[in-house]
C-alpha positions in Angstrom: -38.6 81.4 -37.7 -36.6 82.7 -34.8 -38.9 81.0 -32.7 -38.4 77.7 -34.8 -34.4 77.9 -34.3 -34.9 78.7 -30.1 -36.8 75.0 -30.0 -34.0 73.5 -32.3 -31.4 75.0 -30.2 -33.2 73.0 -27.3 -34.1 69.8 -28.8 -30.0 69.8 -30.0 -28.6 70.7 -26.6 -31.2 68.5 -24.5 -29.7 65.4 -26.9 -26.1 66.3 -26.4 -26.7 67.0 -22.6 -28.5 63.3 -21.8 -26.4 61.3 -24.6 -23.2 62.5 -22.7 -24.4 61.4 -19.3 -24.0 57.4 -19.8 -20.6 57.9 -21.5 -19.7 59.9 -18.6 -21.0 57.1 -15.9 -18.8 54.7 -18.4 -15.6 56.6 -18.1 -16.1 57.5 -14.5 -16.6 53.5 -13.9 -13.8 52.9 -16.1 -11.6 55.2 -14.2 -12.3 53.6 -10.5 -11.8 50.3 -11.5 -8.1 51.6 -13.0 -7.6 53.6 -9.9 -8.6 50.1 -7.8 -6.5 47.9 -10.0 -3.3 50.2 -9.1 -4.8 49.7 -5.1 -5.0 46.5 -4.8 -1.4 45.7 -7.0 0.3 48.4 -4.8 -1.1 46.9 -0.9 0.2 42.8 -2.8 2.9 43.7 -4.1 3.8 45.6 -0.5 2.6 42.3 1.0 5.1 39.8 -0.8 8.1 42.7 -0.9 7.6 42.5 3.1 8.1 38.8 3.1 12.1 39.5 1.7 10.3 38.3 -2.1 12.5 39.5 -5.5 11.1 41.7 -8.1 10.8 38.7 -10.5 9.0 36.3 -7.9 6.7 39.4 -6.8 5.6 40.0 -10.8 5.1 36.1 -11.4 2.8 35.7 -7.8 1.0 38.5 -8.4 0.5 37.3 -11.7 -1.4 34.5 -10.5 -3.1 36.5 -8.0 -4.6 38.2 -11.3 -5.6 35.2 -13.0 -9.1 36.5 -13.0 -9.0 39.9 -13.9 -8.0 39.8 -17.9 -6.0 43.1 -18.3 -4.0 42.4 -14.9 -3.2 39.0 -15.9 -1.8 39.8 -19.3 0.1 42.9 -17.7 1.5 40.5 -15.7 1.9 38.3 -17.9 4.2 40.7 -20.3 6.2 41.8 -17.4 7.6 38.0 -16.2 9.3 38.0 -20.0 11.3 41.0 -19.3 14.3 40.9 -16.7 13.1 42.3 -12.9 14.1 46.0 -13.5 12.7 46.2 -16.6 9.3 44.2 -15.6 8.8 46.9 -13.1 10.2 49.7 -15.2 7.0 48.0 -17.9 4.4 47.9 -15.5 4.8 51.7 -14.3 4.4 52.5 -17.6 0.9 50.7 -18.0 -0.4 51.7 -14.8 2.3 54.1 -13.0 0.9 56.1 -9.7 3.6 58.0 -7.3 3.8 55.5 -5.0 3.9 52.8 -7.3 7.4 54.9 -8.3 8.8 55.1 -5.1 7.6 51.2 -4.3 9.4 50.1 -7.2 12.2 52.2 -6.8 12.8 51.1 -2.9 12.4 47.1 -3.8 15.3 47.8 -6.8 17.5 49.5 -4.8 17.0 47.1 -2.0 17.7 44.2 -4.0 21.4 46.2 -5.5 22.0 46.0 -2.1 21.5 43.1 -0.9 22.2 39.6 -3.3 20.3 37.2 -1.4 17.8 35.0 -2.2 15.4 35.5 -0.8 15.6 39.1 0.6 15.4 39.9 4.5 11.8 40.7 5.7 11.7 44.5 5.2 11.1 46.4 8.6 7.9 47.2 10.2 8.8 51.4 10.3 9.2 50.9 6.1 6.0 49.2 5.8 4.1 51.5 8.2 5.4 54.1 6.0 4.3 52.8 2.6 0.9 52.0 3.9 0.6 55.3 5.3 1.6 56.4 1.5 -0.6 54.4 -0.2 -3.8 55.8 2.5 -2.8 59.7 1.8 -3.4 58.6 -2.1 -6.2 56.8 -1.8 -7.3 60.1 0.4 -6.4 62.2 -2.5 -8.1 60.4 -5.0 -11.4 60.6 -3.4 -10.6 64.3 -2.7 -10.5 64.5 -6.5 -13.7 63.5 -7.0 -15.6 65.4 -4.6 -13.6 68.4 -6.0 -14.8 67.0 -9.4 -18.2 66.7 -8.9 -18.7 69.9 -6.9 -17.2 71.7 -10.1 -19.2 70.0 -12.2 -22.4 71.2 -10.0 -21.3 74.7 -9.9 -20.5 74.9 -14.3 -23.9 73.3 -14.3 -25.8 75.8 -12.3 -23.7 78.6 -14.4 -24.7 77.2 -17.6 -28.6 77.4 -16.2 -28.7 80.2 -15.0 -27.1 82.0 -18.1 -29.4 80.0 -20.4 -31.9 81.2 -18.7 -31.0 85.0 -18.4 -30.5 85.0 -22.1 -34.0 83.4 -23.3 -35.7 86.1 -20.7 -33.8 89.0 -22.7 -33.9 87.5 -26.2 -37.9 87.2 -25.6 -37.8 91.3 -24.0 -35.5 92.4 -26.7 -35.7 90.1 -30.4 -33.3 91.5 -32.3 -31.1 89.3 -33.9 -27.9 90.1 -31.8 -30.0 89.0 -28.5 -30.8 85.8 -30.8 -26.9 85.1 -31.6 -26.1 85.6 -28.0 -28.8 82.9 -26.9 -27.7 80.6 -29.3 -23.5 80.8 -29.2 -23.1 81.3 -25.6 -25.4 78.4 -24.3 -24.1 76.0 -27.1 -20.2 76.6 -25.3 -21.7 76.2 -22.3 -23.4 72.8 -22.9 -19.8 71.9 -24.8 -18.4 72.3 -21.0 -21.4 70.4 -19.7 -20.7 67.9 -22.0 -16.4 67.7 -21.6 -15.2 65.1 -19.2 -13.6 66.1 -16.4 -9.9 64.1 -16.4 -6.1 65.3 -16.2 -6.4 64.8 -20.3 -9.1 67.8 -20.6 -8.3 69.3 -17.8 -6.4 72.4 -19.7 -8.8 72.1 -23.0 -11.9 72.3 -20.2 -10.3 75.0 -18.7 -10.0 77.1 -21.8 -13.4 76.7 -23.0 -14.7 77.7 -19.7 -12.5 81.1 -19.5 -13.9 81.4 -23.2 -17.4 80.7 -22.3 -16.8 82.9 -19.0 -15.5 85.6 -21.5 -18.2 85.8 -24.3 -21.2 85.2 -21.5 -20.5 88.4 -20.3 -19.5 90.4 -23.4 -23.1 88.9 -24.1 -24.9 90.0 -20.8 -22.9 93.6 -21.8 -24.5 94.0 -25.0 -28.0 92.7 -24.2 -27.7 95.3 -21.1 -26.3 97.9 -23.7 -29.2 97.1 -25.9 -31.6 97.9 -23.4 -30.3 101.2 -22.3 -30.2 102.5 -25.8 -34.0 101.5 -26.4 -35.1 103.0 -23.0 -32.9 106.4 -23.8 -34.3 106.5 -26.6 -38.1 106.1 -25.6 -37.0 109.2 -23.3 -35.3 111.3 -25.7 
């Protein structure tokens, strides 16, 4: 019987383990072509605001300059309907990035400033500096994900190797606590397998993993305990 539930515990966690890989590949796909969107808008919308364009004629060009991509367009789309403050203020809130904020923020106050129409090319120092802002993003992005995937290599090791240490001492020691041990800790540890890694589940991931980090080792504590107590008692 125990035997029985140690193959169902398998077959279960296998399932969970290779169904969640495609709807991770989905949302990691999902999330680069957001994070591209937000490039390619932010290095346009530099390009018109250099050439002394308004908030409202930057939204309505790029808006053609979207006209293939269906989220972008409609986004765009919104945003000409609402005066130029508020356009910008509408299309941070869809896809806002730091320096999509400061972008915004510098091309608003510019145009307070100055009530010309069109505005005055903006200065080659400015745009050196927003393009040198919009590369240290970009740099920090793919940062992200190499710090992403090596995490998820090294949880993935940890969950292996304790699933492995706890089917070698349920099979030395059988007894039902050795069995419970198996079969809780390994199921949190393919939950955290299993968890996406984004800012969203980034705290909820992190508990879990202190929990499974926690019970683990109360685990590898008793099954060591349990061990002593039998070979004491083979001496005594």
């Amino acid at each position: 019987m125990k035997f029985n539930t140690i193959i169902l515990c398998f077959i279960v966690w296998a399932i969970a383990g290779l169904l969640s890989i495609p709807v991770a590949f989905v949302r990691h796909m999902q999330e680069k072509r957001e994070h591209d969107q937000k490039a390619i808008y932010l290095r346009q919308f530099l390009l018109l605001a250099e050439k002394g364009k308004t908030s409202g004629g930057i939204v309505k060009e790029l808006y053609y300059f979207f006209i293939n991509d269906r989220y972008m367009r409609k986004l765009m789309l919104k945003a000409m309907k609402l005066p130029d403050v508020k356009a910008l203020d509408y299309i941070y809130s869809k896809m806002g990035c730091e320096p999509m904020k400061i972008l915004h923020g510098f091309l608003i106050k510019r145009e307070g400033q100055n009530r010309k129409k069109p505005l005055p090319e903006i200065p080659s120092d400015i745009i050196h500096y927003f393009n040198d802002l919009i590369e240290q993003w970009e740099d920090e992005y793919l940062e992200l994900q190499r710090h992403r995937r090596n995490k998820k290599v090294k949880t993935t090791c940890e969950v292996l190797i304790f699933m492995a240490l706890n089917y070698y001492l349920y099979t030395w020691l059988k007894t039902e606590i050795s069995l419970w041990i198996f079969a809780i800790v390994n199921t949190i540890g393919v939950i955290i397998f299993i968890l996406p890694a984004n800012k969203k589940t980034h705290s909820i991931s992190g508990g879990i993993h202190g929990l499974y980090q926690l019970v683990s080792g109360m685990g590898l504590i008793i099954n060591i305990f349990t061990v002593v107590a039998g070979w004491l008692g083979q001496v005594a």
